[in-house]
Steps between C-alpha positions, in 0.01 A plus 500: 500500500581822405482806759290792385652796357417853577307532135319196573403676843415770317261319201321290779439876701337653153322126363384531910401872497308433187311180558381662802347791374329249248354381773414762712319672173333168427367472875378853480298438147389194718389720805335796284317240280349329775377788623355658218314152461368502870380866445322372174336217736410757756301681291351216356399372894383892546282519194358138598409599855364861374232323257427205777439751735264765277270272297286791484598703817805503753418241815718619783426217652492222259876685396640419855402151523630455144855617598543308806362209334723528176781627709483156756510274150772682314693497829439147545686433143755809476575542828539883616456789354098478418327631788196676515638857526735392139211374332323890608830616375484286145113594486594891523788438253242355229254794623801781441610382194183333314667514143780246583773775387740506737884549465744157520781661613270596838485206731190391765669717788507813263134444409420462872557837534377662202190351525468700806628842348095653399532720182593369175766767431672449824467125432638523152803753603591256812505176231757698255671630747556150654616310170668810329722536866500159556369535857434182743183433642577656807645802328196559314273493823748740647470766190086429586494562821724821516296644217694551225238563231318692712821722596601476138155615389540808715914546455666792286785331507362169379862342357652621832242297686539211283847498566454521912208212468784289308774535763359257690496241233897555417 
C-alpha cells in the first residue's frame, strides 16, 4: 500500500466538499418538495371539511365534532401533528385561500401566519416579502407582528424601513 500524498489529500477534500453539497441540495429539494405536497394536502383536507361542514349552512356544532372525530382517526394512522386546533388551522387555510393559488416556495409554518394577517394587500406584501427575502417561518411572523406593512404603509422613508425590518434577517 501506498501512503497518500498531499494532492490525493487534497482531491478527496474537493470530490468530499462536492458530493456533500450534492447532497445537502438534494435533501433540501427533498424537504421543500414534501412540503409543498403536504400544503397541497392541507388544502385539500380544508376544502373537504369546509363543504362537509356547510351543506347548505355553517353547523358550529356539527364542525366541532367533525374535527375531533377526524382529528382522533388521522392521529390514530399518522401519529401527531393532526389535532383538532390543526385541522381549524387547515380549515382556515382552505377558507383564506379558496382558489388553491398559493406560492411553493412558502412552506405550512409561513402560511400559518399569513392566514392570520386580515387584508389582502398586507397578506400579499408579507408573502413576497417572505420568498423574495427568503425569510423563515419565524422571521416572517416576526415582520407580522411588529407591523411592517402597516409601518411601511405609513413610512416616508419606506426603503429605509425596509432595510431596518431586514436587519434582523441578516
Amino acid at each position: 500500500k501506498s501512503a497518500l500524498t498531499s494532492v490525493d489529500v487534497t482531491n478527496i477534500d474537493i470530490l468530499y466538499q462536492k458530493a456533500s453539497a450534492y447532497i445537502d441540495q438534494a435533501r433540501q429539494t427533498i424537504y421543500r418538495t414534501i412540503d409543498t405536497e403536504m400544503v397541497k394536502a392541507y388544502w385539500c383536507i380544508g376544502r373537504d371539511i369546509v363543504e362537509e361542514e356547510q351543506q347548505g349552512k355553517k353547523r358550529a356544532e356539527y364542525g366541532s365534532f367533525l374535527l375531533n372525530g377526524l382529528s382522533e382517526r388521522l392521529t390514530q394512522k399518522y401519529g401527531r401533528g393532526f389535532s383538532a386546533s390543526t385541522l381549524r388551522d387547515i380549515r382556515l387555510f382552505y377558507q383564506t385561500y379558496p382558489e388553491h393559488k398559493f406560492n411553493p416556495n412558502l412552506g405550512w409554518i409561513h402560511y400559518r401566519s399569513l392566514m392570520r394577517v386580515h387584508t389582502l394587500e398586507a397578506r400579499s406584501f408579507y408573502e413576497i416579502e417572505a420568498e423574495k427575502n427568503s425569510w423563515s417561518g419565524r422571521e416572517l411572523e416576526r415582520q407580522i407582528n411588529s407591523l411592517l406593512f402597516e409601518r411601511l404603509a405609513k413610512s416616508k422613508d419606506k426603503k429605509g424601513l425596509m432595510r431596518l425590518a431586514c436587519k434582523g434577517h441578516e
